[in-house]
C-alpha positions in Angstrom: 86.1 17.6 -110.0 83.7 16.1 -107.7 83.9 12.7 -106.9 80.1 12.4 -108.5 81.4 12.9 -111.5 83.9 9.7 -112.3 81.6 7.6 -110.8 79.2 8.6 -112.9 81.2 8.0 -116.4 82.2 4.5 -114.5 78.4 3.8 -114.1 77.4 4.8 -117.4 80.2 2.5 -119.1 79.1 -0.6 -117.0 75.3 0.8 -118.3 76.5 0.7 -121.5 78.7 -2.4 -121.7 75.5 -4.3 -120.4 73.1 -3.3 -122.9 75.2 -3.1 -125.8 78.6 -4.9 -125.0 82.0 -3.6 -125.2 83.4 -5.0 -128.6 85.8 -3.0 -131.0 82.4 -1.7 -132.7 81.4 -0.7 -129.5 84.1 1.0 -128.6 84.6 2.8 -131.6 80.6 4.1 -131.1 81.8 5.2 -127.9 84.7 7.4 -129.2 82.6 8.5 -132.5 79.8 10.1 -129.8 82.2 12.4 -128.8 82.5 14.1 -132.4 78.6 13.5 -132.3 78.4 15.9 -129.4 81.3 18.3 -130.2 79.0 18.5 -133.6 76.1 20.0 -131.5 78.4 22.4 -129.3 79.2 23.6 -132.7 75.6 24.0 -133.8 74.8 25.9 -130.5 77.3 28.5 -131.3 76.6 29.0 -135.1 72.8 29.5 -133.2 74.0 31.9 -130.8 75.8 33.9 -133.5 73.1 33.9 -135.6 75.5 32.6 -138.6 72.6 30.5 -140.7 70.5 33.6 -141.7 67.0 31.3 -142.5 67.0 30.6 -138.7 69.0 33.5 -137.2 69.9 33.5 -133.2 68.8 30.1 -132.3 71.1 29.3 -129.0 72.4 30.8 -126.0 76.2 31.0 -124.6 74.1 28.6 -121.9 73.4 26.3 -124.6 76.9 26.0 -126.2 78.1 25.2 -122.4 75.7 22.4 -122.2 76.8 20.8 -125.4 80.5 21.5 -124.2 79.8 19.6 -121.2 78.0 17.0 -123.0 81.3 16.9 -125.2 83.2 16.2 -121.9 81.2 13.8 -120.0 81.0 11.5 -123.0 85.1 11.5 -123.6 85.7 10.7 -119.4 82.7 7.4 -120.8 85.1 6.5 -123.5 88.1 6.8 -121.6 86.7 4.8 -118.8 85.2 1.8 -121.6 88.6 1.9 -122.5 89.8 0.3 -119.3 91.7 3.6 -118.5 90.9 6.0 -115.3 89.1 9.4 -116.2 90.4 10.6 -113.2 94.3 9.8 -114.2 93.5 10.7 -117.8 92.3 14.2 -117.1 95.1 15.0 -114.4 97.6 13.9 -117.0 96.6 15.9 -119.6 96.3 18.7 -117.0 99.7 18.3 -116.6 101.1 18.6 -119.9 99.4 21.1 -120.6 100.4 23.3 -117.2 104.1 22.3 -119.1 103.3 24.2 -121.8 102.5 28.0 -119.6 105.3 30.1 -119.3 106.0 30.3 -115.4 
């Protein structure tokens, strides 16, 4: 991942913690937002298959990315108000789960 990208969660936790501090509460917002946006990834995709029948196809496959993104971007801000690196956190994770391919 680009560089852009860490330095942005870092700059959107420092955001964050100045307007709305960084207690326990806080934190546990933080976290909680990321089921708040895996919520609408999952809303997208009931759209694009059309599953509610009183709205039909609502979304696009384009849509569902979005929201998947949105899911990710707000986990590397939680990590980082956390006090851990997004950076280290992903590549660790990477990691384990490379362990789990067959070679």
């Amino acid at each position: 991942m680009d560089d852009e990208i860490w330095a942005a969660a870092h700059r959107w936790r420092e955001h964050l913690d100045a307007h709305n501090g960084a207690d326990p509460l806080e934190l546990t917002c933080r976290i909680m937002k990321i089921t708040e946006e895996a919520g609408e990834a999952a809303q997208a995709w009931i759209g694009v298959l059309g599953q509610n029948p009183r709205k039909g196809v609502t979304h696009t496959t384009d849509d569902v990315v979005g929201e998947l993104a949105d899911v990710v971007f707000t986990a590397l801000v939680a990590i980082a108000s956390l006090g851990a690196d997004p950076r280290q956190a992903v590549q660790d994770v990477v990691t384990k789960a490379s362990g789990y391919l067959p070679a």
